[in-house]
C-alpha positions in Angstrom: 0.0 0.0 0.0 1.5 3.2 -0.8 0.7 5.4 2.4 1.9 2.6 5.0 4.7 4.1 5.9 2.3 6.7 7.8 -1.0 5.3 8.4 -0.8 3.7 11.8 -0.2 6.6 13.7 -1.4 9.1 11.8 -5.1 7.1 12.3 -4.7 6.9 15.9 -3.8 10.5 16.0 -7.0 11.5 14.1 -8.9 9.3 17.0 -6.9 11.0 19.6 -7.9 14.3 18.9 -11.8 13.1 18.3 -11.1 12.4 21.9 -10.2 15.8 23.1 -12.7 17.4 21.2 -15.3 14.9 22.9 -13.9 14.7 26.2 -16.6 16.3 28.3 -19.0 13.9 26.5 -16.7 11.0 27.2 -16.0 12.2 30.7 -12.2 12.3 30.0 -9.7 14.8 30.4 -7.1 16.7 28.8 -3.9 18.1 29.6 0.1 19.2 29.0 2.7 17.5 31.1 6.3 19.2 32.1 7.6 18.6 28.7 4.6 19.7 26.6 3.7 15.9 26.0 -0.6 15.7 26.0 -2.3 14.0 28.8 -5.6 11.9 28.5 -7.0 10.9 31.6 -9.3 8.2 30.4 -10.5 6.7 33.9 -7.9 7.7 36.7 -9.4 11.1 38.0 -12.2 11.2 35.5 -14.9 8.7 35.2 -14.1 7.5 31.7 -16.6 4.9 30.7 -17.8 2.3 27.5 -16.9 4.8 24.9 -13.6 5.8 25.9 -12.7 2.4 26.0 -13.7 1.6 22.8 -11.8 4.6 21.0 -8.6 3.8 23.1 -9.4 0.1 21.3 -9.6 1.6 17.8 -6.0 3.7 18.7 -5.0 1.0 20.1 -5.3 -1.3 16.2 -3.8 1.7 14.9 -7.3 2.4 13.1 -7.3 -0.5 11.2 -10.5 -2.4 12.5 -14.1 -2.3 13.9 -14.7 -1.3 17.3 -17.8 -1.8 18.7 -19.8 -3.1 22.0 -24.0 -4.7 21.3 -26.2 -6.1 23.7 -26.0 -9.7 22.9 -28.2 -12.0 25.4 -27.0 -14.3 28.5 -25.8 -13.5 31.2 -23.1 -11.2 30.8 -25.0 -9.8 27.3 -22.7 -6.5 27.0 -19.6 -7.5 24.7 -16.9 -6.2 22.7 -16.4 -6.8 18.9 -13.1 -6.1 17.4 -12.4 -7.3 13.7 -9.8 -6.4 11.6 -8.3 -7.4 7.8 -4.8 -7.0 8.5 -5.2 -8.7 12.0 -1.0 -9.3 12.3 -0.3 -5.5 12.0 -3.6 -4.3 14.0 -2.7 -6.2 16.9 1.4 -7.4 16.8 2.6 -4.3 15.4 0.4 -2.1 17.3 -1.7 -3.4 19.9 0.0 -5.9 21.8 1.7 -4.5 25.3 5.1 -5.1 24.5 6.9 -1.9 25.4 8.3 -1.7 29.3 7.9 2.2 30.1 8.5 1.4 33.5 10.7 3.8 36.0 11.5 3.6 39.4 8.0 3.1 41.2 6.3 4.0 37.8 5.3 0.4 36.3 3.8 0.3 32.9 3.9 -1.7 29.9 3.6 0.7 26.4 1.0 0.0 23.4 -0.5 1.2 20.2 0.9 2.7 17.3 3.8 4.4 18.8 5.5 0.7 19.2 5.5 0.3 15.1 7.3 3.8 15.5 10.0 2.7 17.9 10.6 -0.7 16.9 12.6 -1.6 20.1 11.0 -5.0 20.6 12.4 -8.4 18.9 9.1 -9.0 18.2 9.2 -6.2 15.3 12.2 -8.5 13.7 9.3 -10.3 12.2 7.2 -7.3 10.7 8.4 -5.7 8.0 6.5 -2.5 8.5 7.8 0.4 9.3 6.9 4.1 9.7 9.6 6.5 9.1 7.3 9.2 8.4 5.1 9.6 11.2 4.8 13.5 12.4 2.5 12.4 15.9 2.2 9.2 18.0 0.5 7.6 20.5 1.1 5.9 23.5 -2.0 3.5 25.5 -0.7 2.9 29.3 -2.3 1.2 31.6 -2.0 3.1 34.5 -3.6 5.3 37.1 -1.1 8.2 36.5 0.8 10.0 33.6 4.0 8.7 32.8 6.7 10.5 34.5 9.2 13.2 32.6 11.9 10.2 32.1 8.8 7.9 30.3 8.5 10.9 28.1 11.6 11.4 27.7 12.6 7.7 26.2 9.9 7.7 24.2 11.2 10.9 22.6 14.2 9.3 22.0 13.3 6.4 20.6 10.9 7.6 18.1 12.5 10.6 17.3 9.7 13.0 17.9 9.6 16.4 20.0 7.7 15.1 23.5 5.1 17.6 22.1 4.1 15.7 19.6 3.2 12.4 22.0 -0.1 12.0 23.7 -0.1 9.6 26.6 -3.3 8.0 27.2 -4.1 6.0 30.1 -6.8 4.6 32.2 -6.6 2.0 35.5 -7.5 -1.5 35.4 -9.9 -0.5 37.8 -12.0 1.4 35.8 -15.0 1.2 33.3 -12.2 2.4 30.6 -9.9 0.2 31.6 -12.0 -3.2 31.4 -13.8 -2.4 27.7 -9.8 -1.8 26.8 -7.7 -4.9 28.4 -11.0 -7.2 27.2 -10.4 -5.4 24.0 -7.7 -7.8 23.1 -9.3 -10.5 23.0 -8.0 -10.8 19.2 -4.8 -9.5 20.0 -4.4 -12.1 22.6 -5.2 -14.5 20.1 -2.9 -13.3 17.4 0.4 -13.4 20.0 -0.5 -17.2 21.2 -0.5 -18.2 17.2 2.8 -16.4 17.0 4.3 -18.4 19.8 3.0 -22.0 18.4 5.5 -20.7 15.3 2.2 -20.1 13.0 3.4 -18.0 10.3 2.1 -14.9 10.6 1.9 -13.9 6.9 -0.3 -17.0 6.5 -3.2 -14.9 9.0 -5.0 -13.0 6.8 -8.4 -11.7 8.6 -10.1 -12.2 12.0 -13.0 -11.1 14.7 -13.0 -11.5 18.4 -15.5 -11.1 20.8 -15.5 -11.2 24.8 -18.0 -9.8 27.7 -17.4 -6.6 29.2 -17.1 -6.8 32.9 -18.3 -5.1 35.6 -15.0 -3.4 37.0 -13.7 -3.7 40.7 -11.8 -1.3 43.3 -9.7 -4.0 44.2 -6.8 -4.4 41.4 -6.4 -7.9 42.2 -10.2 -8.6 41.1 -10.1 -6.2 38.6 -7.4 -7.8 36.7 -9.0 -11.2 36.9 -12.1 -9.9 36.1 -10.7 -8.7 32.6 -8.5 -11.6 31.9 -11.0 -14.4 32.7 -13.6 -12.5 30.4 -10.8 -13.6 27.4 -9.3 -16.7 28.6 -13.2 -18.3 29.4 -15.5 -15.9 27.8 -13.8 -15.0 24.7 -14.6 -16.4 20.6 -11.6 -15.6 18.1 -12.4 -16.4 14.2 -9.5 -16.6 12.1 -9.1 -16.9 8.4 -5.9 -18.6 7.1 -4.0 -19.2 4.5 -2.4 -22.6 4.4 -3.5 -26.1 4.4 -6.6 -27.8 6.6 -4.1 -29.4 8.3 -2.0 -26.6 9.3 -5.5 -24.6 10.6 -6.4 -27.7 12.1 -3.7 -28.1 14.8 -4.0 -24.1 15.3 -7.6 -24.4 16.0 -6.8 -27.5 18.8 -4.1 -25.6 20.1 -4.8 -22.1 20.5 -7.9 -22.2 23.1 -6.6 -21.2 26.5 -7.7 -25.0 28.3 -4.7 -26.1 26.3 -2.8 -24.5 29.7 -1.7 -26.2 32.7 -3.5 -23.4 34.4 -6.9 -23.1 33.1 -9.8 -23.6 35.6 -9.3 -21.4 37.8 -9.7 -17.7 38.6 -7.4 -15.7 37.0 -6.9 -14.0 40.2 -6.6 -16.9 42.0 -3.7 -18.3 39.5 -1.6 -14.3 40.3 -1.7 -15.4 44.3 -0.9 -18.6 43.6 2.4 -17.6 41.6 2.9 -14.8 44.3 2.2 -12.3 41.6 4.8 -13.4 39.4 3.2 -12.6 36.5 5.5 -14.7 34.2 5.7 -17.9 36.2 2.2 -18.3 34.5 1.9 -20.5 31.6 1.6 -18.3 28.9 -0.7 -20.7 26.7 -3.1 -19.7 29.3 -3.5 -16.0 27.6 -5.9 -16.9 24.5 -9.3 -16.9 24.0 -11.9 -19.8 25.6 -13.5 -20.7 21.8 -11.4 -20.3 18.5 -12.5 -20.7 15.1 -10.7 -21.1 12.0 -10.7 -21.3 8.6 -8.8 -22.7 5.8 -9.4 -19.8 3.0 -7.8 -21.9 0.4 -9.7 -24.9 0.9 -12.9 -23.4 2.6 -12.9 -26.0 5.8 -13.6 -25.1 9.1 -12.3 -26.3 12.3 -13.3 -25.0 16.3 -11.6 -25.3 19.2 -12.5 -24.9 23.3 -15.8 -23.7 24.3 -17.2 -20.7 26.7 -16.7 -21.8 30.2 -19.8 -20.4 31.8 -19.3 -22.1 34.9 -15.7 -20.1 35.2 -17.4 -17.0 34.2 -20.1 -17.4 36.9 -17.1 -17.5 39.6 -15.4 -14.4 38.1 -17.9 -12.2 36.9 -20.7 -12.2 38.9 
C-alpha cells in the first residue's frame, strides 16, 4: 500500500484528537505535562466509561478495525467486537503490550501505534512494517497516573519525535475504561499465542473476536482477573488462514486457552498462587476460551475450546 509508511499513527492520531474534542462527553480529560507531551485521563481522576474504551481500542489497532460493543443476550449480554483485515499489524505491530515504560515506582507496559514507531521489541524482527514518516504518535498505558518526565523522555528518543508531539493516554484497570480496553484484546491475545506455536504470521489474513465486558472492581487484584478471565473463558476468536486444513487444524486444537496447565481457575486466583509473578504463569493460558478457524484456500472449518460459563459465573458475577 502506498501510504503505510504513515498510516498507523497518523489514524490513531486523528482518534486522539476526536477524543479531546469529545472529552466532556466522554468524561475524559485533557492536559500538557512538564515537557509539553498531551495528557488523556481516560478513567484515573475522571470517570471514563464504555466509549472511551472503545476509542482507546480503535487507537490502540492503529485504526485498522471495527470497534464496537452490542447487547447480545445471556448473562453477561454486553460484549466487545473487534475485527480487523490485516489482523498481524492491527494487533502485533500495534496493539499488543510489548513496550516496558516502567521507572522507578512507575510500572507500565507501552502499546499502540507508537510501538510500530519505535521498533525496540524483537518482536518487530518479524514485521516488516515500518513508519519513518510519522509526524504524531500515541502511546496506551495502563496506569492510574501520567507517565513520569523520564517515560517521556525515552519515548522521545526512541521515536524521534519532540515530546510535544506524544499523547499519553491512560486509564486503570480498575476502571470502566480500563476493562472495555484490556477485554479489548481479545484478538490480540489471540494473534500473540499463534505467534508463539511458530504459525506463520503472513499466513493470517483476517479475523474477529468477541469477549464480555465486565463489571469493573476497586480491588486491582479482582479487577485484573475480572478482565482476563472474560478472554481466557468468555472470549470467541475467528481466524481466516492461508495454508492447508491441516495446518488450521492443529492451530484451532491448540490455541484455546484450556490447552494451559493453568486453566480452571480464577485468574486472580492463579496471580496469588504464583505470588504475583506474573511470568511464572503459563503463557498458553492468555488466548481466547472458543477459536474458530478457517482454511481460505480450501474453505474448511475447524473450532476449538468452548465458553466456560461455569468459570465465568465464579469471576464475573
Amino acid at each position: 500500500m502506498r501510504d503505510g509508511h504513515a498510516y498507523l499513527n497518523r489514524n490513531a492520531q486523528r482518534i486522539a484528537d476526536g477524543m479531546i474534542e469529545d472529552a466532556d462527553r466522554l468524561g475524559i480529560s485533557h492536559s500538557r505535562g512538564s515537557l509539553g507531551e498531551h495528557l488523556i485521563d481516560a478513567g484515573a481522576e475522571r470517570r471514563g466509561g464504555i466509549e472511551a474504551g472503545l476509542r482507546i481500542v480503535e487507537i490502540c489497532i492503529g485504526g485498522l478495525g471495527n470497534v464496537s460493543a452490542a447487547l447480545n443476550g445471556g448473562k453477561w449480554p454486553y460484549s466487545i467486537d473487534v475485527r480487523s483485515s490485516q489482523p498481524v499489524l492491527a494487533c502485533l505491530g500495534s496493539q499488543y503490550a510489548g513496550w516496558n515504560l516502567s521507572f522507578e515506582k512507575y510500572f507500565a507496559m507501552g502499546s499502540g501505534p507508537v510501538r510500530a514507531l519505535a521498533r525496540v521489541e524483537p518482536l518487530f524482527d518479524e514485521i516488516a512494517y515500518r513508519e519513518p514518516e510519522a509526524a504524531t504518535s500515541v502511546v496506551i498505558l495502563e496506569a492510574s497516573t501520567p507517565p513520569p518526565a523520564a517515560i517521556v523522555e525515552k519515548v522521545s528518543k526512541a521515536t524521534g519525535l519532540a515530546p510535544d508531539r506524544l499523547t499519553f493516554i491512560y486509564a486503570p484497570t480498575q476502571s470502566l475504561t480500563g476493562s472495555v480496553q484490556i477485554v479489548g484484546r481479545v484478538l490480540e491475545v489471540a494473534l500473540h499465542k499463534a505467534h508463539d506455536l511458530k504459525f506463520p504470521l503472513d499466513n493470517i489474513v483476517d479475523g474477529a473476536g468477541r469477549a464480555p465486558i465486565p463489571a469493573p472492581h476497586p480491588d486491582f487484584l479482582r479487577a485484573m482477573g475480572r478482565t482476563n478471565d472474560a478472554i481466557i473463558y468468555g472470549g470467541t476468536v475467528q481466524l481466516f488462514v492461508k495454508g492447508s486444513a491441516q495446518a488450521a487444524q492443529d492451530l484451532a486444537e491448540q490455541l484455546p486457552s484450556h490447552t494451559s496447565r493453568d486453566h480452571g481457575q480464577p485468574f486472580a486466583d492463579i496471580f496469588k498462587k504464583f505470588k504475583g509473578d506474573f511470568y511464572a504463569i503459563d503463557p498458553r493460558l492468555f488466548s481466547p476460551a472458543e477459536v474458530i478457524v478457517t482454511a481460505i484456500e480450501t474453505g474448511d472449518t475447524f473450532r476449538g475450546g468452548a465458553i466456560h460459563n461455569a468459570m465465568l459465573e465464579q469471576s464475573l458475577g
